[in-house]
C-alpha positions as a Markdown table, in Angstrom:
| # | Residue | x | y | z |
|---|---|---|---|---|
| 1 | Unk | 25.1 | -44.9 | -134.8 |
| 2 | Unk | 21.8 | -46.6 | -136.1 |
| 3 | Unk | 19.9 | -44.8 | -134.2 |
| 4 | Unk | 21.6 | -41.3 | -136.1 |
| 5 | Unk | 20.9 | -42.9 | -139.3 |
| 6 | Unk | 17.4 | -43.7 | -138.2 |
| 7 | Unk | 16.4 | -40.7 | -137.1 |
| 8 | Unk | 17.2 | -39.0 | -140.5 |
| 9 | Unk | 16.0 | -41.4 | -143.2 |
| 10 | Unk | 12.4 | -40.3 | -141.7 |
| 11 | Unk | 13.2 | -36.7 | -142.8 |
| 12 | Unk | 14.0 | -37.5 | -146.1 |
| 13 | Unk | 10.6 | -38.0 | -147.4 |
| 14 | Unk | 8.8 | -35.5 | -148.6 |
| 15 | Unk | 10.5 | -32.3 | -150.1 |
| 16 | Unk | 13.6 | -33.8 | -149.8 |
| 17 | Unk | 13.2 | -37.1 | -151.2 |
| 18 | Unk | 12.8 | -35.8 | -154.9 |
| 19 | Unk | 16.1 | -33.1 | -153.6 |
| 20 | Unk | 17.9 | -36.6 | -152.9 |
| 21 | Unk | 17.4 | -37.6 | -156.7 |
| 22 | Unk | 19.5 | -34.1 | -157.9 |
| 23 | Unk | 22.5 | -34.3 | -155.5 |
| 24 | Unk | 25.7 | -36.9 | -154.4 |
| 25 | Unk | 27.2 | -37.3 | -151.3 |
| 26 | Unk | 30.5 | -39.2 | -151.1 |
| 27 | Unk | 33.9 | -39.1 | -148.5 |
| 28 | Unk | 37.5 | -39.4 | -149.3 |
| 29 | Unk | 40.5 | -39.9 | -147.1 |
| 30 | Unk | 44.0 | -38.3 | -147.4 |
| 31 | Unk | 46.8 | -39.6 | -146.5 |
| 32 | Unk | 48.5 | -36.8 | -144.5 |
| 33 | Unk | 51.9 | -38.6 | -142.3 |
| 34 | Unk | 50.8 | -41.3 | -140.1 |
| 35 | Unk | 47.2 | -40.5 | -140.6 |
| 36 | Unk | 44.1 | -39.6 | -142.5 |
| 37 | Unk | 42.4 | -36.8 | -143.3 |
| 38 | Unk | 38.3 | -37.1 | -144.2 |
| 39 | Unk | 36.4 | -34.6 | -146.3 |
| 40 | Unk | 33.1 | -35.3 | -147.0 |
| 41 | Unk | 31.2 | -33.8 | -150.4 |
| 42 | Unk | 28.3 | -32.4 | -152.0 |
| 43 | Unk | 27.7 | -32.2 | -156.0 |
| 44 | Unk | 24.3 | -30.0 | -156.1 |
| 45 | Unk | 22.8 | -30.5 | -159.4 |
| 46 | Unk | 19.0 | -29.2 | -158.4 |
| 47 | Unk | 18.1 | -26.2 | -159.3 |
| 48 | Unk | 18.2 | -24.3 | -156.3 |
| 49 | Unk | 20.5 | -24.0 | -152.9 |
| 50 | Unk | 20.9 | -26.8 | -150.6 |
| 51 | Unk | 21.5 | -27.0 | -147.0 |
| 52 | Unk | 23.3 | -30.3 | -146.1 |
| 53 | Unk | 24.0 | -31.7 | -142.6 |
| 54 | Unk | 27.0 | -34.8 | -143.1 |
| 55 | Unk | 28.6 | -37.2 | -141.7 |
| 56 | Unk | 30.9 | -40.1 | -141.6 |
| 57 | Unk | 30.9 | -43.6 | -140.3 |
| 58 | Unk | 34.1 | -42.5 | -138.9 |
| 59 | Unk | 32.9 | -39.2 | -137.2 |
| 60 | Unk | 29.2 | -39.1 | -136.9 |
| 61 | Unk | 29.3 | -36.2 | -134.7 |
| 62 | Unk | 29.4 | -33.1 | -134.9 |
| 63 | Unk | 27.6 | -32.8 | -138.6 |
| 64 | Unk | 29.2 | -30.8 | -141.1 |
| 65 | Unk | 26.9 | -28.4 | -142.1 |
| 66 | Unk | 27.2 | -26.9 | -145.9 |
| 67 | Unk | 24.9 | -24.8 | -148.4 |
| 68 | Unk | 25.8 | -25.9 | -151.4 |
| 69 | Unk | 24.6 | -23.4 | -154.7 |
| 70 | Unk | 22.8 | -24.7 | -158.0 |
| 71 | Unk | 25.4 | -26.1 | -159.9 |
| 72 | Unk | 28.1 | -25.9 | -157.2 |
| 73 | Unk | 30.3 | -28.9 | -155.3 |
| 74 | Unk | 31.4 | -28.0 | -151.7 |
| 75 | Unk | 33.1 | -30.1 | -148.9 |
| 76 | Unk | 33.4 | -30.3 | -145.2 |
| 77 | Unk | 36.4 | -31.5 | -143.1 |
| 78 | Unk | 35.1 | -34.4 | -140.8 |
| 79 | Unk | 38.6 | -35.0 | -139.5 |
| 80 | Unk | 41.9 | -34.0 | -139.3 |
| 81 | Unk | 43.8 | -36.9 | -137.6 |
| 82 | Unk | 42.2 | -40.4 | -138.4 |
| 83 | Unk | 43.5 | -44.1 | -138.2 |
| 84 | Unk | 40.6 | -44.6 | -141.4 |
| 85 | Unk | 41.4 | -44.5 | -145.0 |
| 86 | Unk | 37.7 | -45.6 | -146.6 |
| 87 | Unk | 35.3 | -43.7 | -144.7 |
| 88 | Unk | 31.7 | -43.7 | -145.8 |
| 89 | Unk | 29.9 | -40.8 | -146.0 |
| 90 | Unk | 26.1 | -40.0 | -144.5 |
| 91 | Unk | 23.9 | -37.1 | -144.4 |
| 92 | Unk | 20.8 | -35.5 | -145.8 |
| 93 | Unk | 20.1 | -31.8 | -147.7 |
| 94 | Unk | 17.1 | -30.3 | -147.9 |
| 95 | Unk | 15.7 | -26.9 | -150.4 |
| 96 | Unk | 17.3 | -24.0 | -148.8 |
């Protein structure tokens, strides 16, 4: 796991750092039966599209991959069937 979050704090220097300052990424769990369900989210507040790869503490892997308009809030399904409720969410976007 730190060496997933290491290898993408490198990448947001650069174009993306002042992109970081214009966009929030958070998680939230649902309770759905016995289990949780995680959904990670993007508010895009920049002025142009964003292309977002994310993640949770929970479910690093696969990434959930969004483009997310001006303006615009999308989420991502991380998983269906978790044991989590507080999952913390990861990931970086970049200027599409």
């Amino acid at each position: 796991m730190l060496a997933l979050l290491s290898s993408v704090a490198p990448r947001l220097g650069g174009g993306e750092a002042s992109a970081r300052s214009c966009y929030k990424i958070w998680a939230e769990a649902t309770k759905t039966g016995s289990h949780y369900r995680h959904r990670v989210y993007v508010e895009n507040d920049c002025e142009y599209w964003l292309q977002c790869s994310l993640w949770t503490d929970v479910d690093p892997q696969p990434p959930v991959m969004l483009s997310v308009g001006p303006g615009m809030t999308e989420n991502g399904e991380t998983s269906g069937r978790s044991q989590y409720g507080d999952p913390k969410a990861f990931g970086a976007c970049r200027r599409k």
